[in-house]
C-alpha positions as YAML, in Angstrom:
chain: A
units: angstrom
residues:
- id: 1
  name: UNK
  ca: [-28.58, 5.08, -4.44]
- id: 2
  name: UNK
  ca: [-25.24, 3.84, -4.20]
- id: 3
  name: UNK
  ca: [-25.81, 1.67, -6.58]
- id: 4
  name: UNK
  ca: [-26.25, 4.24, -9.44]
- id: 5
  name: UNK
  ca: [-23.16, 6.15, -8.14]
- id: 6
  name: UNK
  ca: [-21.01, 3.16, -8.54]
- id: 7
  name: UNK
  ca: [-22.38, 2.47, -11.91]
- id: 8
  name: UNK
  ca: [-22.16, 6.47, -13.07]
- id: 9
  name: UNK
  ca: [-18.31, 6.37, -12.16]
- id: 10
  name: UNK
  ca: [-17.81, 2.73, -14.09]
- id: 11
  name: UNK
  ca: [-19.23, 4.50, -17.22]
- id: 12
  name: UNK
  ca: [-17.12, 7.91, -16.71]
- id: 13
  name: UNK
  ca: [-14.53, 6.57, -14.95]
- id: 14
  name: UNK
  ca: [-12.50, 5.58, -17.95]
- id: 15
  name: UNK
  ca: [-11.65, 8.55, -19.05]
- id: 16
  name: UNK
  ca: [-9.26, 8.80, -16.00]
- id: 17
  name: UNK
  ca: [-6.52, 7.74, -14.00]
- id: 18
  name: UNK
  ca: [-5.17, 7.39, -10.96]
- id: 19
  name: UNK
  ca: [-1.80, 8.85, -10.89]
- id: 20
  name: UNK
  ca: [0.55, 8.03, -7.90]
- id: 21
  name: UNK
  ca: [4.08, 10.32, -7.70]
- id: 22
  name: UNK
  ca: [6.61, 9.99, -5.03]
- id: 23
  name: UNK
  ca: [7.73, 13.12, -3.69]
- id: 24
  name: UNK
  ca: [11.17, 13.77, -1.18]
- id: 25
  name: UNK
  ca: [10.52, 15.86, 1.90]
- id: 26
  name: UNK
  ca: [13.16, 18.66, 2.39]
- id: 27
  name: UNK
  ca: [13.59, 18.63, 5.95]
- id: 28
  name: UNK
  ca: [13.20, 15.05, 7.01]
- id: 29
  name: UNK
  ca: [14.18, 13.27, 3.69]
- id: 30
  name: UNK
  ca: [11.28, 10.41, 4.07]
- id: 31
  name: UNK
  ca: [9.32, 9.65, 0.87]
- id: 32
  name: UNK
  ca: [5.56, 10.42, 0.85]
- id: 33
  name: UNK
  ca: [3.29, 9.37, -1.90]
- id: 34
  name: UNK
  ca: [0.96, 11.70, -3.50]
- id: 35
  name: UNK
  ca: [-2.09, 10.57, -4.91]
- id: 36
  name: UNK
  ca: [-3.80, 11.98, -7.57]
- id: 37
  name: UNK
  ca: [-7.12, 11.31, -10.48]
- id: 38
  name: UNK
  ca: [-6.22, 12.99, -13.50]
- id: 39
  name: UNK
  ca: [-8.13, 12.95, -17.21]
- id: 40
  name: UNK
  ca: [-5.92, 10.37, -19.55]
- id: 41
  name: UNK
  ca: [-4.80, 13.37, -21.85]
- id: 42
  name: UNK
  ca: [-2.89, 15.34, -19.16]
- id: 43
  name: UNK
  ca: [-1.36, 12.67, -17.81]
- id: 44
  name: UNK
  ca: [2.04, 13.84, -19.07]
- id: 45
  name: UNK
  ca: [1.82, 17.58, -18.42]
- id: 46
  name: UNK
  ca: [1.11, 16.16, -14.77]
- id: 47
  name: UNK
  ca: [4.28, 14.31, -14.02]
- id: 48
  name: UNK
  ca: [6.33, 16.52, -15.89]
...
């Protein structure tokens, strides 16, 4: 079964992308990374 899965998400998987943004904490100024999948077109409108 896991087989299938893995080949499913190679096949639909292209379509999207794996956005990573760094983002400042207010109250103990460390940097945290946030990690989102987005579809290719709103890529933009994401990290805007």
């Amino acid at each position: 079964m896991a087989k299938k899965v893995v080949a499913t998400l190679q096949t639909t998987g292209k379509d999207f992308a794996k956005v990573i943004q760094v983002v400042k904490s207010k109250k103990t100024n460390a940097y945290t990374f946030k990690e989102t999948i987005v579809p290719n077109d709103k890529v933009k409108e994401f990290l805007k």
